[in-house]
C-alpha positions as CSV (number, residue, x, y, z in Angstrom):
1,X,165.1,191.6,340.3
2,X,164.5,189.4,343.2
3,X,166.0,191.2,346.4
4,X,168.2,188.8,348.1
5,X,167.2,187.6,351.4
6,X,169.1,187.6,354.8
7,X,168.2,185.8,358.0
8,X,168.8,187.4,361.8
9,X,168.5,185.5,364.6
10,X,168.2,187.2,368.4
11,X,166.1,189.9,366.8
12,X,164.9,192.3,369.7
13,X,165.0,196.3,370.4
14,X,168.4,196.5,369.9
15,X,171.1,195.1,367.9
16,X,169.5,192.8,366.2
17,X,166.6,195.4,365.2
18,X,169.0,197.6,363.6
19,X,171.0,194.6,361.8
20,X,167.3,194.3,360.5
21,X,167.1,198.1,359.7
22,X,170.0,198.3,358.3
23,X,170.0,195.1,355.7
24,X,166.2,196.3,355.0
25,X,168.2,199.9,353.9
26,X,170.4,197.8,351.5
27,X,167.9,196.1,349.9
28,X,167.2,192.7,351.3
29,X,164.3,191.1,352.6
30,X,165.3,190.1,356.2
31,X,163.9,187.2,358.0
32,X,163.9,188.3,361.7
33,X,164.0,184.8,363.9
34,X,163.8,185.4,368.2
35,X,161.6,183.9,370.8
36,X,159.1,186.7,371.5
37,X,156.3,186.7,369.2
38,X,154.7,189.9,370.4
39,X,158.3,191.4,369.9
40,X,159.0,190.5,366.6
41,X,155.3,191.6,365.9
42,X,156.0,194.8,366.6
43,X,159.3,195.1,364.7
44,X,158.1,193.5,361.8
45,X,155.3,196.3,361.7
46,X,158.2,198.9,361.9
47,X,160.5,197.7,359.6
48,X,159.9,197.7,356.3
49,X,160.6,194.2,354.2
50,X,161.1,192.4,357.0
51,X,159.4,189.0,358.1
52,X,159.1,187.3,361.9
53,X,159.8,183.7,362.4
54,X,159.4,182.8,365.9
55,X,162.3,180.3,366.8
56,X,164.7,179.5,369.5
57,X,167.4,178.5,368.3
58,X,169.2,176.2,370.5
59,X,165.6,173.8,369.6
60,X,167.2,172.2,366.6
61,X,163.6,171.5,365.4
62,X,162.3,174.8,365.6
63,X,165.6,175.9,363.2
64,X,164.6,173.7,361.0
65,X,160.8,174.6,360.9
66,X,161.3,178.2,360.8
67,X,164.3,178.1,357.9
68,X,161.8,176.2,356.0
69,X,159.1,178.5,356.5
70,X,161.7,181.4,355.2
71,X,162.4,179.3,352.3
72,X,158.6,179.0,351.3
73,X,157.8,182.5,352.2
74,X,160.7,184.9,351.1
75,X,163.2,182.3,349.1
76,X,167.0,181.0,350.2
77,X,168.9,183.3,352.7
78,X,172.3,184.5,351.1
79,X,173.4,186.2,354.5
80,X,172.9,184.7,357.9
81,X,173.7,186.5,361.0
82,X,173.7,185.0,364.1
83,X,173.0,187.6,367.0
84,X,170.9,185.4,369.3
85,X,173.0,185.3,372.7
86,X,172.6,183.0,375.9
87,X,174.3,184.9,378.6
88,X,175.2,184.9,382.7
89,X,177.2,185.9,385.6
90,X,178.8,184.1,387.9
91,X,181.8,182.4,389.1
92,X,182.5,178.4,388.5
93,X,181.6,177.5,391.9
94,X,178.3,179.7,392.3
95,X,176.3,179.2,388.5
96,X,174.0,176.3,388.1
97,X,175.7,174.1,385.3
98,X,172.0,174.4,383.7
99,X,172.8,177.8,383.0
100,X,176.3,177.1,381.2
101,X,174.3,174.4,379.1
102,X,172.0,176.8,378.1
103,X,174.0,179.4,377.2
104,X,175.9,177.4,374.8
105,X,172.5,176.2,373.4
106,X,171.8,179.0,372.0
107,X,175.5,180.4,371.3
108,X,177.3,177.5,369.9
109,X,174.5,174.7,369.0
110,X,172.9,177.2,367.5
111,X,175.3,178.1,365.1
112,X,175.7,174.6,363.9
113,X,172.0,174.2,363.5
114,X,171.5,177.4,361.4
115,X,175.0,176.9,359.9
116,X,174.6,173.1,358.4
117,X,171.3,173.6,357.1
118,X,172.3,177.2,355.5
119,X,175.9,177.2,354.0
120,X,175.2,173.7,351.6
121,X,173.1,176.4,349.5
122,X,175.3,179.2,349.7
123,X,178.4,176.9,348.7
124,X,176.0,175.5,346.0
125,X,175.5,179.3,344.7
126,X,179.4,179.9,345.2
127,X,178.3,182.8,347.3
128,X,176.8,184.0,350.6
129,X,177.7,185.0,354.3
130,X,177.6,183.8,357.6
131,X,178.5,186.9,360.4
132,X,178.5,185.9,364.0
133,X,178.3,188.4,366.9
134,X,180.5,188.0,370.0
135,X,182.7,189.9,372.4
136,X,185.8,189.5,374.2
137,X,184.4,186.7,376.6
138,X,185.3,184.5,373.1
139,X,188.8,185.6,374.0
140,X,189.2,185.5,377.7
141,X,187.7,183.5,380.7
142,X,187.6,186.1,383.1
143,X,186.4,184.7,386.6
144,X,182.7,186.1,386.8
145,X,182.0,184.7,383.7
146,X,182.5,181.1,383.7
147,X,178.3,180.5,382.7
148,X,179.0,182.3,379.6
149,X,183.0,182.6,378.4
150,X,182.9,179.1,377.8
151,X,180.3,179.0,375.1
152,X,181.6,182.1,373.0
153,X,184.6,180.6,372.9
154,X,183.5,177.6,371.3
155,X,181.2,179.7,369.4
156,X,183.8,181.5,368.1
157,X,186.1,178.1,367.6
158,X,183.0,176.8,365.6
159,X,182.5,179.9,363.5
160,X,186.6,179.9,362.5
161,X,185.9,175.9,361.6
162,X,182.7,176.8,359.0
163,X,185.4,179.6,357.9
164,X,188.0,177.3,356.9
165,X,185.9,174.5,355.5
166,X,183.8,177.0,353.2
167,X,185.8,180.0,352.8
168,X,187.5,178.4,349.6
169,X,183.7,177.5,348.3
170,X,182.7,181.3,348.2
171,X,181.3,181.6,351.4
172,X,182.2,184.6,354.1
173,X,182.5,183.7,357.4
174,X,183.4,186.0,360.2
175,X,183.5,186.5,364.0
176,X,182.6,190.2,365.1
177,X,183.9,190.5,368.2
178,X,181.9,193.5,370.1
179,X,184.5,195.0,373.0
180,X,181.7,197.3,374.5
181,X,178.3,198.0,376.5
182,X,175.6,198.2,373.9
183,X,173.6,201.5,374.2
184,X,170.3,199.9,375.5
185,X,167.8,201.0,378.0
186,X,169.1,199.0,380.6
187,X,171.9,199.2,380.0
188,X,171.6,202.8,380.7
189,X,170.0,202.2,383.5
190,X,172.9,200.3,385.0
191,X,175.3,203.0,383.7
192,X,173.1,206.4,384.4
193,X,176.6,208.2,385.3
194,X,178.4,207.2,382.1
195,X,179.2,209.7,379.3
196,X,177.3,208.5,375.8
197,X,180.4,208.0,374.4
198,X,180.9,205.1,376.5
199,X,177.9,202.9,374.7
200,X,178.5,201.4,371.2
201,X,175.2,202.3,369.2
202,X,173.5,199.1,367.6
203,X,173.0,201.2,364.3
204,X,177.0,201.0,364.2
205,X,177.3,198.0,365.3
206,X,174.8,197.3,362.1
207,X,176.6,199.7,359.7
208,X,179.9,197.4,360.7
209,X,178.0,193.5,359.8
210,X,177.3,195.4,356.7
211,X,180.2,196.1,355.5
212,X,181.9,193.0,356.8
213,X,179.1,191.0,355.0
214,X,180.0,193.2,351.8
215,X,183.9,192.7,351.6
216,X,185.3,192.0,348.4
217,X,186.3,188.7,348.5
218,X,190.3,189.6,347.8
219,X,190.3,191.1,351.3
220,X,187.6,189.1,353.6
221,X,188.0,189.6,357.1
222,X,187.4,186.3,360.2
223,X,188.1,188.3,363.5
224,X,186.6,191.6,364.1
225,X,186.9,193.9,366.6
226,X,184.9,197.0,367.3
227,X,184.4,199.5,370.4
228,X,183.8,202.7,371.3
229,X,186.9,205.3,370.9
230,X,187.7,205.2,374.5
231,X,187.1,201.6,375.7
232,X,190.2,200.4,377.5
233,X,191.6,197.5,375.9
């Protein structure tokens, strides 16, 4: 039987590796889509039945080019998770409005892109899934983060409008809100005095898209929220 194929975008060392990990586990092929060649290289040679596609995705061009090249080389994604993130500090009166542009690029335009040339298939096939990754700047516009609450919000405004139109086609959509730091590298770095139970693992974060992806559809989830057992919320 043909495994089923699933497409990641924002694929680097951590959570989108261990979506990667984690969907290669269960059986798919997984098309890994980020910037960084020699990244995706390297992760491609690590995972097992996975393939790189070197994209940005707030280049509507370069969606298109690389979905087609998935198509031709590993067949029509079932499962799309958008993971790619276009972030920034700073208050309204201090970010360049360059920076908030970007940002929603690659959160929001992005989205659409992937989503309006992905779902017609999956609604075609009465099946499929489209996961987003956020956090609670989709929620709140707290004041140091006016370059980058803006654009999850809409993300996450966008992701609830593909919901609606093709939830009743067959199609799962849903907004996984991550309320945490992600256990990174440098993110440890900026946190050396903080106990490990303050990071959220991306293998977690992975094993939770997974299941969300794999809901029966009598009980499908839109907002998500996960974070570690002692997050303050």
């Amino acid at each position: 039987m043909t495994k089923p194929i699933a497409l990641v975008t924002g694929v680097g060392p951590g959570t989108g590796a261990a979506i990667a990990r984690r969907f290669s586990a269960g059986g798919y092929r997984v098309a890994m889509l980020a910037r960084s060649a020699e990244r995706l290289a390297a992760l491609e040679a690590e995972i097992e039945g996975t393939q790189a596609f070197v994209c940005d995705v707030s280049n509507e061009v370069e969606v298109e080019a690389a979905i087609e090249a998935v198509r031709a080389k590993l067949g029509v994604p079932t499962v799309l998770i958008h993971n790619a993130v276009g972030g920034a500090f700073g208050n309204f009166l201090d970010i360049d409005p360059a920076v908030l542009n970007r940002n929603f690029q690659v959160n929001t335009m992005g989205l659409l892109y992937l989503a309006r040339r992905l779902a017609p298939d999956m609604v075609s096939a009465g099946k499929g899934a489209i996961v987003v990754t956020g956090n609670t700047s989709a929620q709140r516009g707290k004041a140091n983060f006016a370059g980058f609450a803006p654009s999850k919000a809409a993300q996450r405004i966008l992701a609830e409008a593909i919901a609606r139109e093709v939830g009743p086609k067959g199609v799962h959509v849903a907004y996984v809100v991550i309320d945490a730091v992600i256990d990174l590298a440098w993110t440890r770095k900026m946190r050396p005095d903080a106990p490990d139970e303050f990071f959220i693992k991306p293998a977690a974060i992975a094993d939770e898209i997974w299941h969300v992806t794999h809901q029966d559809r009598s009980a499908w989830s839109f907002n998500v929220e996960i974070r570690p057992f002692g997050e303050t919320w």
